[in-house]
C-alpha positions, -999 to +999 in steps of 0.1 A: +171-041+073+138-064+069+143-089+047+108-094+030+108-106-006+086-110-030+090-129-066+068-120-102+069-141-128+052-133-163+046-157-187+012-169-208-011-142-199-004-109-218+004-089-183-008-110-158+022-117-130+021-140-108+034-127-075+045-152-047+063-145-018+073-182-008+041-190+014+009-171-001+002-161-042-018-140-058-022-120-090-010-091-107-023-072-138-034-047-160-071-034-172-088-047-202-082-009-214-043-011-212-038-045-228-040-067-197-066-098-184-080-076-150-071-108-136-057-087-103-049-054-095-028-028-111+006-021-099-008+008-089-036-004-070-009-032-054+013-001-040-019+014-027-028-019-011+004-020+006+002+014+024-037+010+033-029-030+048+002-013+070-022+015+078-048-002+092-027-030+110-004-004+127-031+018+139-049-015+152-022-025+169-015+011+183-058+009+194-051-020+214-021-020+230-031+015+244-065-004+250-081+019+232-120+017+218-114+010+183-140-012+163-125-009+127-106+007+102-111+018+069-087+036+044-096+045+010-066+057-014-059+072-042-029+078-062-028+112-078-004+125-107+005+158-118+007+161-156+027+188-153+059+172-178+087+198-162+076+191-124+058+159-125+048+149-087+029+118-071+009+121-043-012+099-025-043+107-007-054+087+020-087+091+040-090+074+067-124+066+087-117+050+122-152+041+141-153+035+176-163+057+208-129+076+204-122+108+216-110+135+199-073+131+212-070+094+207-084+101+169-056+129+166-026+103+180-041+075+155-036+095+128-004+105+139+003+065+143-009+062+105+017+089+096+042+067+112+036+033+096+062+010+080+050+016+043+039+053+047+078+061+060+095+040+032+076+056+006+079+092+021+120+089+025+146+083-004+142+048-020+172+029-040+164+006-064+197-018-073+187-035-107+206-059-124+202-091-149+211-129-136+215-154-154 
């Protein structure tokens, strides 16, 4: 099991948190609209952030180990709610534009490769979440 980590601390700024994972920070919050500074991204927009970075890295790396003709990546996504209050369900769109002189096949196993990415499979399986309080 990977053992990445992550710390948020929230303090001073109505809902800003200040994330930190021991080597790089950055900034966490809500829009003006719900309260917060817009100092940094939603939650939401962080969760997206994670699945379009693993995305494009894991189909790069895919691109080039199989020397394929990939020139870049880009993923635009969108996290999209049901209202429905008996049978509420998340999705996440994801479009994915890959440029390059690529032919149709390689295009088809990139997307597979993007279906099989670190972030998309954690968030498409079962995820625990063990809370507790310290001291």
């Amino acid at each position: 099991m990977s053992a990445a980590s992550v710390t948020a601390s929230l303090g001073g700024q109505a809902y800003q948190v200040k994330l930190s994972d021991g080597v790089h920070q950055w900034l966490g919050d809500e829009p003006q609209a719900h309260g917060g500074g817009d100092t940094g991204p939603s939650p939401h927009q962080l969760l997206l952030s994670a699945l379009g970075a693993c995305t494009s890295i894991t189909v790069a790396m895919y691109a080039h180990r199989k020397g394929m003709p990939l020139q870049a990546i880009d993923v635009q996504l969108r996290l999209l709610q049901a209202p429905s209050a008996q049978h509420p369900q998340t999705r996440i769109g994801r479009d994915i534009h890959l440029s390059g002189d690529l032919s149709d096949a390689q295009r088809q196993r990139l997307l597979e490769i993007a279906n099989a990415c670190p972030i998309h499979k954690l968030l498409s399986g079962e995820i625990l979440i063990d809370s507790q309080l310290v001291d």
